[in-house]
C-alpha positions as CSV (number, residue, x, y, z in Angstrom):
1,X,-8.7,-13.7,9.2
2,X,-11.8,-16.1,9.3
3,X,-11.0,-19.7,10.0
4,X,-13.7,-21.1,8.9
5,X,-13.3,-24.2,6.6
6,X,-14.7,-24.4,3.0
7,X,-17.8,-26.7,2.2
8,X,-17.5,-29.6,-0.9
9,X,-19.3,-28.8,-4.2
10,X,-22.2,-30.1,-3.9
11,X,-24.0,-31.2,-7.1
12,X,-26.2,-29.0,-9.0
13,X,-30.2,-28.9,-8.2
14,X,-32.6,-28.3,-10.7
15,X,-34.1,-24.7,-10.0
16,X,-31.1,-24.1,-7.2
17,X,-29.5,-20.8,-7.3
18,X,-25.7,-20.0,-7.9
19,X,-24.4,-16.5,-6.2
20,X,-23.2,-14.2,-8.2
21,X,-21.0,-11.3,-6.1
22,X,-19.8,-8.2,-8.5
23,X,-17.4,-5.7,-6.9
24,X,-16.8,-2.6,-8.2
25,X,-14.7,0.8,-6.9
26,X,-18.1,2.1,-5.6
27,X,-20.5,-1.0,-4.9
28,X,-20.8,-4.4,-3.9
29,X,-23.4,-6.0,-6.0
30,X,-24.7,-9.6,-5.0
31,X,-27.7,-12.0,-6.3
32,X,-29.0,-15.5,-7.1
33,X,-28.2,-16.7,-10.6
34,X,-30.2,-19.1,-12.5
35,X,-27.8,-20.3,-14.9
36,X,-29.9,-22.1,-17.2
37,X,-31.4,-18.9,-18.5
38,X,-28.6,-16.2,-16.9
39,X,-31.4,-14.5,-15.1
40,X,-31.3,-13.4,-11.0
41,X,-33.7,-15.2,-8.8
42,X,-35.2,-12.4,-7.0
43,X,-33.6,-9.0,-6.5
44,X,-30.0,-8.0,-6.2
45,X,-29.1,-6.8,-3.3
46,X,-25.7,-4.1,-2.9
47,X,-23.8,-2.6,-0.1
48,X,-21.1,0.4,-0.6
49,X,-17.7,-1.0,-1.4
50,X,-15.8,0.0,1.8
51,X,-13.2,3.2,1.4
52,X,-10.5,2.4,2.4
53,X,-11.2,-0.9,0.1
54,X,-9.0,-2.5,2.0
55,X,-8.9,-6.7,1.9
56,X,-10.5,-7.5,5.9
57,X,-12.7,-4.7,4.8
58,X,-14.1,-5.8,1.6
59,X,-13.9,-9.4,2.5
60,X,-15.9,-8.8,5.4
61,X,-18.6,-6.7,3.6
62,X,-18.7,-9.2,0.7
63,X,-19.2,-12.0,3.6
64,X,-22.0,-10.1,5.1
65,X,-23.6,-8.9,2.1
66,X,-24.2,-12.9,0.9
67,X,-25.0,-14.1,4.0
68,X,-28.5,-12.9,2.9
69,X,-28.4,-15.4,-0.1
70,X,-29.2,-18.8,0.5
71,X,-27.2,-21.3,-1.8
72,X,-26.0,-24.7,-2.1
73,X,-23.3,-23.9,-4.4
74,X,-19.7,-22.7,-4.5
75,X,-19.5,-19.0,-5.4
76,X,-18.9,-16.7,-8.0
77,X,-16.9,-13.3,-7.7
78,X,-16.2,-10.2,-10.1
79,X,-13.2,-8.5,-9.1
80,X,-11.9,-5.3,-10.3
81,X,-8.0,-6.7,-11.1
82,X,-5.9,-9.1,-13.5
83,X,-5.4,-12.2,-11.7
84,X,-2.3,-14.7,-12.2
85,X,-1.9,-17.8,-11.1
86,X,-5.0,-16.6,-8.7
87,X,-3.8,-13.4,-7.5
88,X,-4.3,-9.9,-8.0
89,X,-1.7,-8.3,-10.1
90,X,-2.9,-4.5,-10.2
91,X,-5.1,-2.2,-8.3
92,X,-6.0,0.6,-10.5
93,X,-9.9,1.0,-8.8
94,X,-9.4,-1.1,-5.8
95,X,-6.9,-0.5,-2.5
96,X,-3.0,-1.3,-3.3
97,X,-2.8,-3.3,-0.6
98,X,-5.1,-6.0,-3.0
99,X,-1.8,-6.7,-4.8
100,X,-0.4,-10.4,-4.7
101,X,-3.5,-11.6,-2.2
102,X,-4.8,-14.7,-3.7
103,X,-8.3,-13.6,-3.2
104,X,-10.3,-16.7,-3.8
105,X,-8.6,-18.2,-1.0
106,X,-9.8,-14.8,1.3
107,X,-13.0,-14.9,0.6
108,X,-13.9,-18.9,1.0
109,X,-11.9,-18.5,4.4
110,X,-14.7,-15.8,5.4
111,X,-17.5,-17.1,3.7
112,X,-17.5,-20.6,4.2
113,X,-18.0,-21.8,0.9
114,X,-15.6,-22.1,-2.1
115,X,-15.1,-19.1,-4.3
116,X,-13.9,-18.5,-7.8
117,X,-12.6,-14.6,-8.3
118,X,-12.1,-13.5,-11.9
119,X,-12.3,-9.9,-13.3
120,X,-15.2,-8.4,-12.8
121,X,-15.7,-7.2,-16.4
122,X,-14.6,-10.7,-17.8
123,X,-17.3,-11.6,-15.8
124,X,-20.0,-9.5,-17.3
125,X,-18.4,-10.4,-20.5
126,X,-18.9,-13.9,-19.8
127,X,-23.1,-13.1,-19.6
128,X,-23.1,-11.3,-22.5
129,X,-21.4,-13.7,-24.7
130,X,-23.6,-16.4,-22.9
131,X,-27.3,-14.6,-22.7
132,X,-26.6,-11.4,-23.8
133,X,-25.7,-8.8,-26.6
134,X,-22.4,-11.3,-27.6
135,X,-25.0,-14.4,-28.0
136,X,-23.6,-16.5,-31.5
137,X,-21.9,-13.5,-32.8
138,X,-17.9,-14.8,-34.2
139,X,-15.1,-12.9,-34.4
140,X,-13.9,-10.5,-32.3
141,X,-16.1,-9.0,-29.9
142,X,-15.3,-6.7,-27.3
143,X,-16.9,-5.3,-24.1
144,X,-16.5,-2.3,-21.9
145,X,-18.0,-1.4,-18.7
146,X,-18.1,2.2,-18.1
147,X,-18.2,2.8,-14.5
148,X,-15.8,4.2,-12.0
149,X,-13.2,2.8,-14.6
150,X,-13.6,1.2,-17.5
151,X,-13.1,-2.5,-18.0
152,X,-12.7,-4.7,-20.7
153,X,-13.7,-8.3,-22.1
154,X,-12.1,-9.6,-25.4
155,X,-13.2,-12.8,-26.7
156,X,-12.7,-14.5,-30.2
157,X,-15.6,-16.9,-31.5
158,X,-17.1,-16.7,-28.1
159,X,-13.7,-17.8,-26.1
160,X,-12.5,-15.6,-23.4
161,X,-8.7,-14.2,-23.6
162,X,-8.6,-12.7,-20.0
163,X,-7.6,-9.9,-17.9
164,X,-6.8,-7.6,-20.9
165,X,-7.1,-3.5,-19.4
166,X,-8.1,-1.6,-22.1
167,X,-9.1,1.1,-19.7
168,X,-5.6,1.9,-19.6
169,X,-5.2,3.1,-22.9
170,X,-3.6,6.5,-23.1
171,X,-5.9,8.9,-25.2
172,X,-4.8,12.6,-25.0
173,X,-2.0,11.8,-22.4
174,X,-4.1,10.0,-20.2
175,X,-5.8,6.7,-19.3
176,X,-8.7,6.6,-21.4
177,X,-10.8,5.5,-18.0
178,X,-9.5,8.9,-16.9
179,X,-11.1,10.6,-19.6
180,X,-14.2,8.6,-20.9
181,X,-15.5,6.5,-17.9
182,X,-19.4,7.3,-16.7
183,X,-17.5,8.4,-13.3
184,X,-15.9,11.1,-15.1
185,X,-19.1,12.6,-17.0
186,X,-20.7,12.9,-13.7
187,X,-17.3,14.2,-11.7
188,X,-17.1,17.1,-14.1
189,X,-21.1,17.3,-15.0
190,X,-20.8,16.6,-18.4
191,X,-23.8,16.3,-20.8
192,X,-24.2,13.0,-22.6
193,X,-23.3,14.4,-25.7
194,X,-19.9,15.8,-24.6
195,X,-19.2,12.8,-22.5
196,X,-20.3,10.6,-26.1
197,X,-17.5,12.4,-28.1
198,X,-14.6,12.0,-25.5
199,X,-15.9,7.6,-25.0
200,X,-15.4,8.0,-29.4
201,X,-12.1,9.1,-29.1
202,X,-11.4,6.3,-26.2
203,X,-12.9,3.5,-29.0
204,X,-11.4,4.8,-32.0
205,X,-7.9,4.4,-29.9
206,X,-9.2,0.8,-29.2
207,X,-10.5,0.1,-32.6
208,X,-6.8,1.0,-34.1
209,X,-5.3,-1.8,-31.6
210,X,-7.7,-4.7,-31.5
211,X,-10.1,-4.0,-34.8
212,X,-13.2,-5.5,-33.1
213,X,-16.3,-7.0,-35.1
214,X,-18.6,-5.4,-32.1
215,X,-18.5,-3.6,-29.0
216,X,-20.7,-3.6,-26.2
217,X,-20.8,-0.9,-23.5
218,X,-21.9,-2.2,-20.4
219,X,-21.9,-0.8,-16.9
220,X,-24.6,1.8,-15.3
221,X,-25.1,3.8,-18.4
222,X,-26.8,0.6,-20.5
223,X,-29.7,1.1,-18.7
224,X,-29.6,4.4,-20.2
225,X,-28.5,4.2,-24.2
226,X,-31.2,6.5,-25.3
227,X,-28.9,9.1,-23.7
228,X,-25.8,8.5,-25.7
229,X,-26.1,5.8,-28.5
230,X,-27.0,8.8,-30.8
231,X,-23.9,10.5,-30.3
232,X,-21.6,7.3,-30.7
233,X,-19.6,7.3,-33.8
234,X,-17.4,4.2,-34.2
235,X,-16.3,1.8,-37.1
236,X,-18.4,-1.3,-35.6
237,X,-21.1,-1.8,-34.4
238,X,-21.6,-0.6,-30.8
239,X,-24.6,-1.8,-28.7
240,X,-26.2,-1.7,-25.0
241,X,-25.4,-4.4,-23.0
242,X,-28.6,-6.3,-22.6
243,X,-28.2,-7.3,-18.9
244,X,-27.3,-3.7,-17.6
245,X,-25.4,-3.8,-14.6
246,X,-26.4,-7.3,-13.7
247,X,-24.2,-8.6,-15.9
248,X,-21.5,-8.9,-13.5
249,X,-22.9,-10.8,-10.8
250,X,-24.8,-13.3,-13.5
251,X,-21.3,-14.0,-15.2
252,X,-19.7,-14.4,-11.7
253,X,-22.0,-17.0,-11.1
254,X,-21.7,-18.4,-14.8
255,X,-18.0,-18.8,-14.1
256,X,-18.4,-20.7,-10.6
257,X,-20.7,-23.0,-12.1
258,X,-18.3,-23.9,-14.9
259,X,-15.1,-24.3,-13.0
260,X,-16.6,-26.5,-10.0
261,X,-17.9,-28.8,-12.7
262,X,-14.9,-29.0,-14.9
263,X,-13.1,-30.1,-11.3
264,X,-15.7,-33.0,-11.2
């Protein structure tokens, strides 16, 4: 383990970039944030999420992977798990070994910096609701990212309620991730429409437990909708996230720059 001491906060600068890092079961997605408009600076830049995902392993290819970013802010992180009282609680798309690591602590000792961690589709979440798809709509609004698993962001009049896992749902025996996530439709090389009518049944089991007043899909597939927005049949409204598969590392970022300025 590094031993490498965190930096202070230092204050925001106009036009200064906040890192966003997103980590997912296949990818490590990183980028500079603006946060005044929720837009990158530049490109994103990835790296494969290690296999085993192991902590030293992902820590270390998360520290090298921002190394590249030049920042003089604390740092935002997606992660794929529930945190409580800052630790991971479950590993369904990430190594078990994750389990009880207080991960923010991990990755500041690597990278130098201070680090927030929340879950990486509360994250995206976060960027929708902000900039997004979400922006001013009340009530209950709910997002999915459909990736290797599927994650989920709940939030009532624009408040987060974190770390639900609606991925986990069981539709037809299963977990509906198993069943409806974009991994799944390219695993068993399904056509969009097919792969549309098993992600209905997945939100019609969520509709029946949450009643939603929208739902936005988010993950790889929003940069895609033409290909299965025709075939989605749902009670509410169901829409593309607008920032595709950035929304992760933009929310990540979103979520650093609010706690370290709630801490003063």
């Amino acid at each position: 383990m590094s031993t490498k001491k965190t930096r202070t906060p230092d204050p925001p600068a106009e036009g200064d970039g906040w890192v966003g890092v997103d980590i997912g079961g296949t990818g490590i997605k990183a980028g500079l944030v603006d946060i005044s408009k929720g837009t990158l600076i530049g490109s994103r830049i990835r790296v494969p999420t290690p296999h085993p995902s192991r902590p030293d392993a992902v820590v270390a290819a998360t520290a090298g992977l921002v190394s590249e970013l030049t920042s003089s802010h604390p740092m935002g992180i997606g992660f794929p798990a529930p945190f409580v009282a800052r630790k991971v609680m479950m590993a369904a798309n990430i190594d078990d070994a994750w389990i009880g690591v207080e991960a923010s602590t991990r990755f500041a000792e690597a990278i130098g910096r201070p680090c927030t961690v929340l879950n990486d589709a509360d994250a995206a979440g976060l960027a929708e609701m902000r900039f997004g798809a979400g922006k001013g709509v009340h009530g209950v609004v709910l997002l999915l990212t459909l990736g290797t698993g599927i994650g989920s962001a709940l939030f009532h009049d624009g408040v987060l309620v974190p770390n639900t896992e609606l991925g986990h749902i069981e539709v037809r025996g299963k977990a509906g991730e198993h069943r409806a996530a974009a991994s799944v439709r390219e695993v068993k090389g399904l056509s969009w429409k097919h792969w549309a009518e098993r992600l209905n049944e997945y939100l019609a089991a969520v509709d029946r437990l949450i009643w939603p007043d929208l739902i936005i899909l988010g993950g790889g597939v929003s940069k895609k909708p033409e290909k299965w927005l025709p075939h989605v049949e749902a009670r509410p409204p169901v829409v593309p996230a607008q920032h595709q598969n950035e929304a992760g590392v933009v929310g990540a970022a979103l979520f650093a720059h609010e706690t370290f300025l709630a801490r003063g």
